[in-house]
C-alpha positions as CSV (number, residue, x, y, z in Angstrom):
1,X,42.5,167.8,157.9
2,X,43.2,169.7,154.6
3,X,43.8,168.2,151.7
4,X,45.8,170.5,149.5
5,X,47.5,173.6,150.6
6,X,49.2,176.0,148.9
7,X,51.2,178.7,150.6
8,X,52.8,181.7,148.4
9,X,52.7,179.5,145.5
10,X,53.9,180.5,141.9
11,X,54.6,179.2,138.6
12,X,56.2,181.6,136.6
13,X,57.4,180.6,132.7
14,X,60.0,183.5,132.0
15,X,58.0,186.8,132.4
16,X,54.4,185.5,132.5
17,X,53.4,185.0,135.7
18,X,50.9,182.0,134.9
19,X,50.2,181.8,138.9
20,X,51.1,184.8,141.0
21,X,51.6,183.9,144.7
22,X,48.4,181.7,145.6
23,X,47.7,180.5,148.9
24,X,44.4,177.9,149.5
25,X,43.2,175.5,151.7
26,X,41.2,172.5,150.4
27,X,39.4,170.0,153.0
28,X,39.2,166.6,153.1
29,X,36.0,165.2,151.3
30,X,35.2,168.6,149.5
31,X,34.3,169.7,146.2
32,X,36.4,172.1,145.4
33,X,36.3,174.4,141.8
34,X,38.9,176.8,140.7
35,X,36.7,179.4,138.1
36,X,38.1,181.9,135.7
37,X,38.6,182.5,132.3
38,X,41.5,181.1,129.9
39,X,44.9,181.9,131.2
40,X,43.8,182.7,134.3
41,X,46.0,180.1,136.2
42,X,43.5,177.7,137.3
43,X,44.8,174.8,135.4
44,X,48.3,175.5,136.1
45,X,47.6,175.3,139.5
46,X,45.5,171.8,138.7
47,X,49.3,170.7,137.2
48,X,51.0,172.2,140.3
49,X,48.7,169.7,142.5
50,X,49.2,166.3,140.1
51,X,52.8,167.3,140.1
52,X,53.0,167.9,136.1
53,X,54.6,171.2,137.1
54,X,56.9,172.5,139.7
55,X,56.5,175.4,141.5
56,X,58.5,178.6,140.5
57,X,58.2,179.4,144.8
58,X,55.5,178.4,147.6
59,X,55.1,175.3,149.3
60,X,52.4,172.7,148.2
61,X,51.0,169.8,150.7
62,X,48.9,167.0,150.3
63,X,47.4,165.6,153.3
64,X,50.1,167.9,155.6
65,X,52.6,166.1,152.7
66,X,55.7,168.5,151.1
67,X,54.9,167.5,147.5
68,X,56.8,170.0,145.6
69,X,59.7,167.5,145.3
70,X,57.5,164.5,145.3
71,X,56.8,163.3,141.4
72,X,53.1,162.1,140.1
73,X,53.1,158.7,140.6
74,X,54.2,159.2,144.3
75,X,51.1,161.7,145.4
76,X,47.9,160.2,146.0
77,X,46.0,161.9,143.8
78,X,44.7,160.8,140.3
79,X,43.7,163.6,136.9
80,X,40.6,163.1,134.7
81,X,41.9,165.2,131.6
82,X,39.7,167.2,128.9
83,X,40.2,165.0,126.3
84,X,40.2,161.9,128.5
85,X,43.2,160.6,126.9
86,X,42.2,156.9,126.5
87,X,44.5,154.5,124.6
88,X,42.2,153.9,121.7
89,X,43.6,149.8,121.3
90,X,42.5,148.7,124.6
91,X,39.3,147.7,125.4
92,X,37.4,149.6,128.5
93,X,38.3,147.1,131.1
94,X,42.1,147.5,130.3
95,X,42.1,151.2,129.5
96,X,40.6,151.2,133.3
97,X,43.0,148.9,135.0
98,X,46.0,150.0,133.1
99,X,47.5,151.9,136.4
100,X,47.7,148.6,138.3
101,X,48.6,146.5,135.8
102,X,51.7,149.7,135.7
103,X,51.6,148.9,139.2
104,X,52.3,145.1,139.4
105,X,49.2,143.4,140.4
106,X,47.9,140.6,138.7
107,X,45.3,140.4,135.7
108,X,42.6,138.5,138.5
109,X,43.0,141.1,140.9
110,X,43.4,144.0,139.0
111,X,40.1,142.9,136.5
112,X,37.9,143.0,139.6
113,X,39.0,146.4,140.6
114,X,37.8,147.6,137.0
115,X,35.0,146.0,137.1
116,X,34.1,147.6,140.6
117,X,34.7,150.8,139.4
118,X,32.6,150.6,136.3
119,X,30.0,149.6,138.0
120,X,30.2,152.4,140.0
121,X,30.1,154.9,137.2
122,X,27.1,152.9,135.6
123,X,29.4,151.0,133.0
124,X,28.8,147.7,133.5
125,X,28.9,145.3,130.8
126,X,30.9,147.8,128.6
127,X,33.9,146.1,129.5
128,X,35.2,144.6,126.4
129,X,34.0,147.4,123.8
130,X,36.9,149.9,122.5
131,X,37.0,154.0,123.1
132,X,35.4,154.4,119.1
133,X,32.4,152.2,120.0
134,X,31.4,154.8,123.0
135,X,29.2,158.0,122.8
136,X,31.2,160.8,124.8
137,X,29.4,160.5,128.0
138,X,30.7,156.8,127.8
139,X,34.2,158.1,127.3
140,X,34.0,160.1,130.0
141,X,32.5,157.3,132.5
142,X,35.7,155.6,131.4
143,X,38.3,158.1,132.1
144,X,36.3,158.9,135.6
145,X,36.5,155.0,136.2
146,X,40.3,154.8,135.2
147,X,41.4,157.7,137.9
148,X,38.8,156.0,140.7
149,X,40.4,152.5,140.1
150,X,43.4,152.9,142.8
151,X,41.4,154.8,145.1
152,X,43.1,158.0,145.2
153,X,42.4,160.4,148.2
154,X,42.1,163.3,145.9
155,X,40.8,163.4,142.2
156,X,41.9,166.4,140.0
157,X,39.0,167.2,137.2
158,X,40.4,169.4,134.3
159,X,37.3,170.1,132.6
160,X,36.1,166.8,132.6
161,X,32.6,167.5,130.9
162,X,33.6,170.9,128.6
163,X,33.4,168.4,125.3
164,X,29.6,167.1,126.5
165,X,26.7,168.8,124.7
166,X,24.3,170.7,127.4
167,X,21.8,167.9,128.3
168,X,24.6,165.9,128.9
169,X,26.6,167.7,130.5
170,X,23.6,168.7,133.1
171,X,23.6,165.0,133.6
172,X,27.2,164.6,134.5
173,X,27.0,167.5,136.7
174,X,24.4,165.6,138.7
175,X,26.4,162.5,138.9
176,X,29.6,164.1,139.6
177,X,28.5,165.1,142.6
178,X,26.5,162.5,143.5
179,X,29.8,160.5,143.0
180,X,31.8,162.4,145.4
181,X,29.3,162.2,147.7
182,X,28.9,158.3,147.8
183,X,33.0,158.2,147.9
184,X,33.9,161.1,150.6
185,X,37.3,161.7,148.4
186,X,38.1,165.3,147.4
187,X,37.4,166.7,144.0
188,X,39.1,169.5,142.5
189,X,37.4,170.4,139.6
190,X,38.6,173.2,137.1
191,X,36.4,174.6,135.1
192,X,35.4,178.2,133.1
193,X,31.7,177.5,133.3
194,X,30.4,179.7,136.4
195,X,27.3,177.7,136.0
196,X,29.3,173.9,136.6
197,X,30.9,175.2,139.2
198,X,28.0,176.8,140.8
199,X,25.8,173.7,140.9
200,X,28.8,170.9,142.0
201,X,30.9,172.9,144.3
202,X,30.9,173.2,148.2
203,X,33.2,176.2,147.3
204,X,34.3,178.3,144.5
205,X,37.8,179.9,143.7
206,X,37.6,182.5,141.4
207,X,40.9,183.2,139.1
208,X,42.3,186.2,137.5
209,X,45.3,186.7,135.7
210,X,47.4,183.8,138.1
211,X,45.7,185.4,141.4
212,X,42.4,184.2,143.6
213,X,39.9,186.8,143.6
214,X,37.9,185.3,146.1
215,X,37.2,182.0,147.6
216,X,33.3,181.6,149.1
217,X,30.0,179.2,149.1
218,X,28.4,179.4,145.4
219,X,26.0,181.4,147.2
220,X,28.6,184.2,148.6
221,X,30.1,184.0,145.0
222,X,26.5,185.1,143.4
223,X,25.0,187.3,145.6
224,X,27.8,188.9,147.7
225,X,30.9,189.2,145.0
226,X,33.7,191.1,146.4
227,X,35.2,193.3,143.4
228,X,33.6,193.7,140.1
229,X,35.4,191.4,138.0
230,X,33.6,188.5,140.3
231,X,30.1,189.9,140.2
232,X,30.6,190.1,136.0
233,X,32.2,187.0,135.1
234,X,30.2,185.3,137.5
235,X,26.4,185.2,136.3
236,X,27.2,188.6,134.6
237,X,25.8,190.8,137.5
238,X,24.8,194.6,136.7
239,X,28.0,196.9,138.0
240,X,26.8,199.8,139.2
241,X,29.9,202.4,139.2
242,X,31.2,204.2,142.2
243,X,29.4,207.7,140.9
244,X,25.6,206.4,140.4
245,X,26.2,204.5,143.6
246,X,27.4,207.6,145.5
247,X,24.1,209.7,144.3
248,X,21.7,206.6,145.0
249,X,23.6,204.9,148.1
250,X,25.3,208.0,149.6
251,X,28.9,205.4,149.2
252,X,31.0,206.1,146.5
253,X,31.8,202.5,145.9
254,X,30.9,200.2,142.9
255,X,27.8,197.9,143.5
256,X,26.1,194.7,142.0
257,X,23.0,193.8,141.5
258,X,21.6,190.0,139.8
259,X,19.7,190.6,137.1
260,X,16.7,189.1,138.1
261,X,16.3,191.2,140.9
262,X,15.9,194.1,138.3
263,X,12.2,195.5,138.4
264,X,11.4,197.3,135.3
265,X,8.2,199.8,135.3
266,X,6.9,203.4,135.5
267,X,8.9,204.3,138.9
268,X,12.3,203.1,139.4
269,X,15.1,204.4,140.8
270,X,16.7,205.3,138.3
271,X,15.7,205.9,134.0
272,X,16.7,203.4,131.2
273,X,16.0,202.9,127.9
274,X,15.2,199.4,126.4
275,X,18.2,198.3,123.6
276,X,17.1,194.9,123.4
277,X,15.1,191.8,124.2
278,X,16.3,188.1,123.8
279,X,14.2,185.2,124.7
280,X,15.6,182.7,126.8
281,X,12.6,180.0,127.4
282,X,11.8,180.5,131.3
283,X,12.6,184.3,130.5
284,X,13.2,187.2,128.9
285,X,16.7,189.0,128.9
286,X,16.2,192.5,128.8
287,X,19.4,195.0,127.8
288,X,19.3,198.5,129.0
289,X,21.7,201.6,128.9
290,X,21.4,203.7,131.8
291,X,23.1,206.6,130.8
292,X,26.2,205.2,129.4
293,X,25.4,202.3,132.0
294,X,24.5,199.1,130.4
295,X,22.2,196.8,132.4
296,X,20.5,193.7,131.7
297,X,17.3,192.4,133.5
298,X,15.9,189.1,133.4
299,X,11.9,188.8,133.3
300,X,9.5,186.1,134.0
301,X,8.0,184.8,130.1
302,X,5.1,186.0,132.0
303,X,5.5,189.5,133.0
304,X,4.8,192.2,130.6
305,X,7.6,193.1,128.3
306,X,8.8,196.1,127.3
307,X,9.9,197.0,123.9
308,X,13.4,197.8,122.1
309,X,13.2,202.2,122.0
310,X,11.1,202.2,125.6
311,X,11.8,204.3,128.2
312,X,11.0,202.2,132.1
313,X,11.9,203.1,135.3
314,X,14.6,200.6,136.5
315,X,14.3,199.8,140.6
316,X,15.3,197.2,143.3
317,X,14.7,196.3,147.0
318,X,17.8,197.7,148.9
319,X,19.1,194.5,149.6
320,X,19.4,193.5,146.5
321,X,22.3,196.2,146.1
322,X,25.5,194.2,147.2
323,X,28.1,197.3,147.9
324,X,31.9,196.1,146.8
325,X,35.4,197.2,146.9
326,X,36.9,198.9,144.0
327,X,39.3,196.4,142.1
328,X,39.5,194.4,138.4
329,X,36.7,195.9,136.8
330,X,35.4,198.7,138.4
């Protein structure tokens, strides 16, 4: 069964088209991330699904549910916000049950539901400690353990982990998922990181300007981008333009290629020259310009590097070139 749909959906506030007719499936028990930059629609369509907006046109189900003129509290679903929007005079235990003590049930049963879902995001014992005596991981646990509480069938994450510092955030990553697993409920995270939605997601929707790009595996979304403006705000592939692709391809359409799939030396397929290096730990980043073409090659910390001024030959295996469709970037 899916879990959210959206047919020919838009939000439109006066002349800005904030989502431009989007249509999506979501199923039941998937990890789901909408991608893109800021303003691309992603979060409006987050608000579409908790019902904090209403659709401009489109329909919108939950569960095979018309929700369009349902309001929050009636849809099953549950938000985990940025700023995780705890109420800074209740304790943890009370911040988490505060939806079903909203809800009517009573302090006994409604204590052992929080304590359940602490435990289950590793919070046990923090019970009786306030928001300001938590690190932000903690704070975050909390929110996560607040939406879980009533057991909704579909969590909605609007970028849950951007105010985490990397290590962190790697961690929550890894428990995020781990968490949906164990649970079998459907996530919809939202997120601008290509690399948070690459490592959590069963599937990837990539946003532009209130429109889906394209929808795919993390994998199709890396390797096989449809249109430009995927393969470059996506892991920043090299776009090859429809010209250089014509005289090396024999099709005059634009192409990508990863950047570690670059291999720099003596032959190549085509010239560069070198116009900077950056060290990245595991590698070395490499910028080229290609004859007004700017490229950018990863390297192993291992492999001989070339310096900034050099002249290489710039080459690939041929199925590393990933042929597209013309569109937002090309």
């Amino acid at each position: 069964m899916s879990a959210v749909t959206f047919n020919d959906v838009s939000r439109h506030f006066g002349a800005i088209k904030a989502v431009d007719a989007v249509s999506l499936d979501i199923a039941e028990g998937e990890f789901f991330a909408m991608l893109g930059p800021s303003g691309s629609g992603k979060t409006t369509c987050l608000r579409l699904i908790a019902g904090f907006e209403r659709p401009t046109a489109g329909d919108i189900r939950i569960f095979a549910q018309p929700v369009q003129d349902l309001p929050p509290y009636k849809r099953n679903v549950n938000t985990v916000f940025q700023d995780y929007a705890l109420f800074p005079h209740l304790n943890v235990r009370d911040n988490v049950a505060y939806a079903l003590m909203i809800a009517g049930q009573g302090r006994r049963e409604r204590y052992r539901a929080a304590q359940e879902a602490l435990e289950m995001v590793q919070l046990a014992g923090y019970d009786l400690r306030k928001p300001s005596e938590l690190s932000g991981g903690q704070r975050q646990r909390v929110a996560l353990a607040r939406a879980l509480v009533n057991k909704p069938r579909v969590l909605l994450l609007d970028e849950p982990l951007g105010a985490l510092d990397l290590k962190l955030r790697e961690q929550m990553q890894e428990e995020l998922k781990s968490l949906q697993r164990q649970l079998g409920i459907t996530f919809v995270f939202v997120t601008h990181d290509q690399g948070e939605a690459l490592s959590m997601a069963d599937r990837v929707a990539v946003f532009d300007h209130g429109k889906i790009i394209q929808t795919g595996t993390p994998e199709d979304i890396y390797f096989r981008p449809e249109v430009p403006f995927v393969a470059d705000f996506v892991g920043s592939s090299n776009v090859l333009p429809a010209a250089l692709v014509a005289q090396l391809a024999g099709e005059s359409r634009p192409a990508s290629i990863r950047p570690e799939r670059l291999i720099l030396g003596a032959e190549g397929r085509i010239r560069a020259r070198v116009t900077g290096l950056s060290f990245l730990g595991l590698a070395t980043r490499v910028s080229l310009d290609a004859q007004g073409t700017r490229l950018t090659a990863l390297l192993p910390q291992d492999a001989p590097r070339p310096a900034p001024g050099d002249e290489v030959g710039v080459g690939w295996n041929a199925d590393d070139l990933h042929l597209m469709t013309a569109g937002a970037g090309a």
